[in-house]
C-alpha positions in Angstrom: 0.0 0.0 0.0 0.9 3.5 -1.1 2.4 6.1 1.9 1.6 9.5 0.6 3.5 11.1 4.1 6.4 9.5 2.5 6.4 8.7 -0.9 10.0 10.5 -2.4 11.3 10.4 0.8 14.6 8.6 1.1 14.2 6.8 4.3 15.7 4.3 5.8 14.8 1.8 8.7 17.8 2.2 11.4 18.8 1.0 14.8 17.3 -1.6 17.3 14.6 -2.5 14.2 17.1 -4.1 11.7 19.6 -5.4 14.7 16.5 -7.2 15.9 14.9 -8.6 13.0 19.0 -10.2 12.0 19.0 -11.7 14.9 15.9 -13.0 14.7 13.7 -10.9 17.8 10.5 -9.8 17.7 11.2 -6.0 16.5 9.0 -3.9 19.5 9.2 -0.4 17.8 10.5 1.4 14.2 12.3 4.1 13.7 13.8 5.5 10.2 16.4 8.0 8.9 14.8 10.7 6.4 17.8 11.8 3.8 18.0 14.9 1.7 14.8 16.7 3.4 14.2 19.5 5.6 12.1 20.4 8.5 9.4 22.2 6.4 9.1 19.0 4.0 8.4 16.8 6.7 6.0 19.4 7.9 4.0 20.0 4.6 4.0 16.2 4.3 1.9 16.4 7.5 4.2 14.8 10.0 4.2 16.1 14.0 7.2 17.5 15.7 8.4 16.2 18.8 12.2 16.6 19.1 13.5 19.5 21.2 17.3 19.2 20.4 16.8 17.9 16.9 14.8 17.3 14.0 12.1 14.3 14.8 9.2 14.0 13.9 5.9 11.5 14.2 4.3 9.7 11.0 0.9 11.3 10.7 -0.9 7.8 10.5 2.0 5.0 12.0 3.3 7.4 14.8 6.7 5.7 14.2 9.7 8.2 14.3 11.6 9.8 11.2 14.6 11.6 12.0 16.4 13.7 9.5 19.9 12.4 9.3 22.5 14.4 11.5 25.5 14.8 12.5 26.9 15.8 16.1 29.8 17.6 18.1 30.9 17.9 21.3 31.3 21.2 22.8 31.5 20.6 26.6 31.8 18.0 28.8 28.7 15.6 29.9 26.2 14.5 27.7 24.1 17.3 27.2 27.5 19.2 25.8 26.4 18.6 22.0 25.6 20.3 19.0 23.1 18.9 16.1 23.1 19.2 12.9 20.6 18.5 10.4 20.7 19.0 7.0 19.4 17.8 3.3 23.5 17.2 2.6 24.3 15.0 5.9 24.5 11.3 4.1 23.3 8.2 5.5 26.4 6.8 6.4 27.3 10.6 8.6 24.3 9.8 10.7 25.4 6.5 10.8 28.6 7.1 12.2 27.3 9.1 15.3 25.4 5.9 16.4 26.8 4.1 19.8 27.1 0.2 18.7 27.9 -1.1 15.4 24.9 -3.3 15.4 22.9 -0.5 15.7 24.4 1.3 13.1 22.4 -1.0 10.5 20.3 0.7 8.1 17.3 -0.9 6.0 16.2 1.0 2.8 12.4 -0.1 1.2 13.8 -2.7 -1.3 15.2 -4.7 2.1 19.0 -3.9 1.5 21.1 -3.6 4.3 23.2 -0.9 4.4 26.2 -1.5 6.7 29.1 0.4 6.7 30.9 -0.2 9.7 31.0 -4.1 10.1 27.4 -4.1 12.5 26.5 -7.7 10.5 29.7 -8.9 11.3 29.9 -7.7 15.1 26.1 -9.6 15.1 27.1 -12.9 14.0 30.3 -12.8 16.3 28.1 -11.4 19.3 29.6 -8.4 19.8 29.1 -5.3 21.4 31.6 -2.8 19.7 31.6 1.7 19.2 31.1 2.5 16.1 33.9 5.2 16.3 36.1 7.4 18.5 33.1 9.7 19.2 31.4 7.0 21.5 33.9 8.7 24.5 32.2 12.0 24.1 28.7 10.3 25.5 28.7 9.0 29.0 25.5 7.9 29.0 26.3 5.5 26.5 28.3 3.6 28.8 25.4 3.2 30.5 23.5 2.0 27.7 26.4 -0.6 26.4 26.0 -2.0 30.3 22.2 -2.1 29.3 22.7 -4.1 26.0 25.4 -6.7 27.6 22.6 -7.6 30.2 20.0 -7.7 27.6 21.6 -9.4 25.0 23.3 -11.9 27.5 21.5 -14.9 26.7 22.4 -14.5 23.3 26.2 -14.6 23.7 26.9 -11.0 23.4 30.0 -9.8 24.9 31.2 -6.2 25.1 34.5 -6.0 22.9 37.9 -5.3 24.5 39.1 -2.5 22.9 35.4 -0.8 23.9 36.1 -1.8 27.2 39.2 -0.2 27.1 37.4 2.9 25.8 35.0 3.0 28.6 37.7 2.8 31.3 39.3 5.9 29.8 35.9 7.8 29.6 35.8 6.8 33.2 39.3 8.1 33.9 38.7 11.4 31.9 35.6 12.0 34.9 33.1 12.0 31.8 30.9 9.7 33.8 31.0 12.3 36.7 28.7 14.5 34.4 26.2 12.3 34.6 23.0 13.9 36.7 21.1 11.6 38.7 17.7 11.7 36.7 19.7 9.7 33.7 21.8 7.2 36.0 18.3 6.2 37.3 16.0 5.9 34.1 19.0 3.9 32.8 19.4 2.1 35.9 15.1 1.7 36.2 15.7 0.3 32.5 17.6 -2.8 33.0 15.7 -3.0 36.0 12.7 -3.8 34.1 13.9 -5.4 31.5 11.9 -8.7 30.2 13.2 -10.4 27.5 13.9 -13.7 27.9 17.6 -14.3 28.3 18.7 -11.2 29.9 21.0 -11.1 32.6 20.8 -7.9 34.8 23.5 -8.8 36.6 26.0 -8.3 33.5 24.8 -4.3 33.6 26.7 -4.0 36.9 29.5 -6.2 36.3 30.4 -4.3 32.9 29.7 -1.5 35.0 32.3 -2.8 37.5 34.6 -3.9 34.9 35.4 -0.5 33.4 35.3 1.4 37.0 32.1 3.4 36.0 30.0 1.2 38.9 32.4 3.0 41.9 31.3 6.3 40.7 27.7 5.6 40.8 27.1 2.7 43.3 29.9 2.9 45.6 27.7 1.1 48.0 27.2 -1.8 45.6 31.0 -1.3 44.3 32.7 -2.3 47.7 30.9 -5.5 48.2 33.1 -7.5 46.0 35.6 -8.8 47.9 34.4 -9.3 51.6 33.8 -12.3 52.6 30.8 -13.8 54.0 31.0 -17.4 56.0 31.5 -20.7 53.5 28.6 -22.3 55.2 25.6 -20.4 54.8 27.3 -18.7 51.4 29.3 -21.3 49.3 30.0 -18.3 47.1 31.4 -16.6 50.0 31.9 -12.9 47.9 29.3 -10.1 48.7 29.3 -8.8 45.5 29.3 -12.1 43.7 26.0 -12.7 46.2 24.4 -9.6 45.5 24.1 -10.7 41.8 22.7 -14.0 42.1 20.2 -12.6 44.4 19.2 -10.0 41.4 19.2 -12.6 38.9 17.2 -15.0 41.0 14.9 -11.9 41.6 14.3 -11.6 37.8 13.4 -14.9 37.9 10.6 -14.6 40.2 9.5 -11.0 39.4 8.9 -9.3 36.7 8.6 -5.6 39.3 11.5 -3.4 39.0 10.9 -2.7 42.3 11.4 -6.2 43.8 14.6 -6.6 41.9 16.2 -3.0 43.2 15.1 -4.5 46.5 16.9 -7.5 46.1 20.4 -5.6 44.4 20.3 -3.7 47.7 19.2 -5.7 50.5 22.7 -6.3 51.6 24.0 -3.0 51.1 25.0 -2.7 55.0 27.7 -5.5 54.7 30.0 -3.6 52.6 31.2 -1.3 55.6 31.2 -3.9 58.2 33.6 -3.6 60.8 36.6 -6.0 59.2 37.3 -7.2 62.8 34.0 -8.9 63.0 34.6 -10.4 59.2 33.5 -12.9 57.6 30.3 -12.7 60.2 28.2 -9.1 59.1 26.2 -8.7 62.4 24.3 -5.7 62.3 24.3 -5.3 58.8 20.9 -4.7 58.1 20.6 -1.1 60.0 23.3 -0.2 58.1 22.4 -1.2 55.4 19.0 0.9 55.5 21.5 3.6 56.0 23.1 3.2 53.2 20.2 2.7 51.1 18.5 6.2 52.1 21.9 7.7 50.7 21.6 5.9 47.7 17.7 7.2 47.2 18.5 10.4 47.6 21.7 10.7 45.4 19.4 9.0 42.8 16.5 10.7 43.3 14.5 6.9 43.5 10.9 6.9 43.0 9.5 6.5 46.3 7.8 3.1 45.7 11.1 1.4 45.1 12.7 3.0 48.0 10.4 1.4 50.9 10.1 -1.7 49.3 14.4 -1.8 49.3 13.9 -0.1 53.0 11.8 -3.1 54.5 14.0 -5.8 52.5 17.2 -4.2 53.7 16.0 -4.2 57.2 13.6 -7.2 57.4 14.9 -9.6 55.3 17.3 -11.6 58.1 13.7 -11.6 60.6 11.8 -13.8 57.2 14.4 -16.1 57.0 14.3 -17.2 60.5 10.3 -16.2 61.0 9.9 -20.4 62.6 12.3 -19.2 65.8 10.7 -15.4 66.6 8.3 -14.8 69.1 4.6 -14.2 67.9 5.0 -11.0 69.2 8.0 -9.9 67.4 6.2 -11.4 63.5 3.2 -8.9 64.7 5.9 -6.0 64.9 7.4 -6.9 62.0 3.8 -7.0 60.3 3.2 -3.9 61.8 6.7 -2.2 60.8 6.0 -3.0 56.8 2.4 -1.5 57.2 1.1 -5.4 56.5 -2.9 -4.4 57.2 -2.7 -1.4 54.6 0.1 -2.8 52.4 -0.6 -6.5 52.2 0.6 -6.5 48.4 4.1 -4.8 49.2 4.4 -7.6 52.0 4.2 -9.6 49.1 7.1 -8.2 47.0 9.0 -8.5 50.3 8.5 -12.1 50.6 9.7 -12.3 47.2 12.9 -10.2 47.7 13.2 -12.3 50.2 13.3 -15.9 48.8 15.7 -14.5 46.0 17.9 -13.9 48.6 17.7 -16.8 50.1 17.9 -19.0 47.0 20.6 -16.6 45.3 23.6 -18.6 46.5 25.8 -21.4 44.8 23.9 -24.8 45.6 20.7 -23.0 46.5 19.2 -22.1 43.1 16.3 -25.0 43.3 15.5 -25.1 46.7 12.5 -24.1 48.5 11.9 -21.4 50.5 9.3 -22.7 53.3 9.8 -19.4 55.0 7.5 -17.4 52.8 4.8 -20.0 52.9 4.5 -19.9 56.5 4.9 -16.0 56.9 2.1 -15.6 54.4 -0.2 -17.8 56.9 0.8 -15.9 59.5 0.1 -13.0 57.9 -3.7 -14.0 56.7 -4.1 -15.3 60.6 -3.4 -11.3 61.3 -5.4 -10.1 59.1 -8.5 -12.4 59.7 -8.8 -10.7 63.1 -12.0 -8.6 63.4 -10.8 -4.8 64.2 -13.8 -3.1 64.1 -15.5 -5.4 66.2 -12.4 -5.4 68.9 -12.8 -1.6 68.5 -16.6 -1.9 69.2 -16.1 -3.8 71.8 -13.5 -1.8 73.5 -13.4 0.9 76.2 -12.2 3.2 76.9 -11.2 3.8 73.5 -7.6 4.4 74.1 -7.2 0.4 74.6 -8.3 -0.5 71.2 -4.1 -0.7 69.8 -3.1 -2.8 72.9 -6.2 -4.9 72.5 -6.1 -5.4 68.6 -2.5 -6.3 69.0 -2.8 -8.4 71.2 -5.6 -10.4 69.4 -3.4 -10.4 66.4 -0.7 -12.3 68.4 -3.4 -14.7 69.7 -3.9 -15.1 66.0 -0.3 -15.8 64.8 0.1 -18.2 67.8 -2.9 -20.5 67.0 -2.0 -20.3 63.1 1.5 -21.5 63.9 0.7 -23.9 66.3 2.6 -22.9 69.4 
């Protein structure tokens, strides 16, 4: 069928579309390269603008994006430090050129040839992720991104190449990732976070973080777990850090809420400043690490719904494990201290932050975690009690906490048998 919007328009599919379809993906979203036009073409053909710092603009009837091709320089440090230009001159293989990746430097033109001129077919088949040129350095944010793609594109072999690596390390060196404002480190970071296609690996975003030094500007406080020890009998794997990212994977797993799996990257946040005296044992590490945490949330400005839900994990998650020796009186505090009555569902993500730490250690991967089965019948035993008839029932009125509570104990006992 006929596109009047573009027909004489040299365009070009580009990016994630054609590096997708090669490899075989489901393609999630289009967007094409306009050549030889200007800004008042596109606008008498009836398409919408919508880019602020350049040219973009949305079909009339697909929505999908055309961008006039551009080129770009830097002219301060950071990543907003860039000048655009667009232009009917700027060829194919210019716009091309300013593209991260190589296998996203792929163009598509209508008869279905690929256009490829800097070796991203070659870099797909031998899965890997490489800059297209030197002017990758002058973006920090695409660090960022190339940590995204490794965990994304984990399951599929992808590895980052080692003269990018070596690229990334400098950029890192130079303080370029310094630049970086907190809003962009976290929708990056929220990203991966909620990535779901099958065969990612979030973990491999903060290790190719790690590996090229850009993770100990942004999370020192996930940085400095690597390295200190836990005890071989309850962690086989015995490295924090190493720990840290099973749990996240095995969070994945289980969830498919961001917000668990930041929970479960930062419930152990606490044992990367414990005392190294009291090493390999972390006793006290869970105050610390909701410490720890809060700085993290701020620096990052984290949406507040991720930020309790890491809060009550950080804090709570050593009371789940060992709910079968507490006191019925200490579950109902702990039911009461992650607002259980109001926030049943959030108790829910916790249990699940919880069993991915529990089964993200070497040797533990398959085995169950009976602890969230029986907190989740204590918790319906607490819940079950009547508090409007207590309430009723109650005087004076100022008794009604002392009274409800203690019925909610009653109700714990008798649901746990003891």
């Amino acid at each position: 069928m006929s596109d009047s919007a573009t027909s004489g328009l040299e365009t070009y599919l580009v990016g994630g579309a054609v590096r997708d379809r090669l490899l075989g993906l489901a393609v999630e979203e289009r967007d094409y390269v306009v050549v030889g036009a200007d800004a008042e073409t596109m606008l008498k053909r009836g398409f919408l603008p919508v880019g602020k710092e350049f040219p973009v603009f949305l079909h009339p009837h697909t929505k999908d994006e055309y961008a006039l091709a551009r080129t770009e320089r830097k002219t301060a440090p950071g990543y907003h430090g860039f000048v655009f230009h667009a232009d009917p001159e700027v060829t194919l293989e210019q716009d091309l050129e300013r593209r991260d990746l190589t296998i996203n430097a792929l163009a598509e033109a209508a008869d279905g040839c690929i256009i490829d001129p800097y070796g991203g077919r070659a870099d797909l088949e031998q899965r890997r992720l490489r800059h297209v040129s030197p002017a990758f350095g002058e973006d920090p944010v695409r660090i960022l991104r190339i940590a995204r793609f490794a965990a994304r594109l984990w399951g599929l072999g992808f590895r980052v190449a080692d003269e990018t690596l070596g690229l990334m390390r400098r950029m890192v060196a130079a303080g370029e990732v310094d630049a970086l404002v907190p809003e962009r480190v976290w929708a990056e970071l929220a990203k991966v976070l909620g990535e779901q296609r099958p065969g990612a690996r979030l973990s491999a975003f903060f290790e190719t973080l790690r590996a090229c030094g850009a993770l100990q500007r942004l999370l020192p406080e996930l940085d400095r777990l690597w390295g200190v020890p836990q005890p071989a009998k309850w962690h086989p794997e015995i490295d924090t850090g190493v720990h840290a990212m099973l749990v996240l994977d095995t969070a994945a797993r289980l969830s498919p809420l961001p917000e668990v799996r930041f929970a479960a990257l930062c419930h152990d946040l606490g044992k990367g400043n414990t005392p190294p005296e009291i090493l390999p044992s972390h006793h006290g590490h869970e105050a610390r690490g909701v410490s720890l945490l809060a700085e993290v949330c701020a620096r990052l400005r984290v949406p507040k719904r991720y930020g309790e839900l890491a809060r009550i994990t950080a804090r709570f998650h050593g009371q789940v494990h060992q709910v079968d020796e507490l006191r019925a009186a200490t579950i109902q505090d702990l039911f009461d201290a992650v607002d259980l009555f109001r926030r049943p569902e959030r108790f829910e993500q916790l249990l699940i932050a919880c069993e991915a730490d529990f089964r993200g250690r070497t040797g533990y991967e398959a085995r169950a975690y009976p602890q969230a089965a029986l907190m989740r019948r204590l918790a319906s035993a607490a819940r079950a009690v009547d508090a409007a008839a207590i309430a009723q029932a109650t005087a004076p009125k100022a008794l009604i906490p002392q009274r409800l509570r203690a019925a909610r104990i009653g109700a714990i006992r008798q649901a746990r048998g003891r």
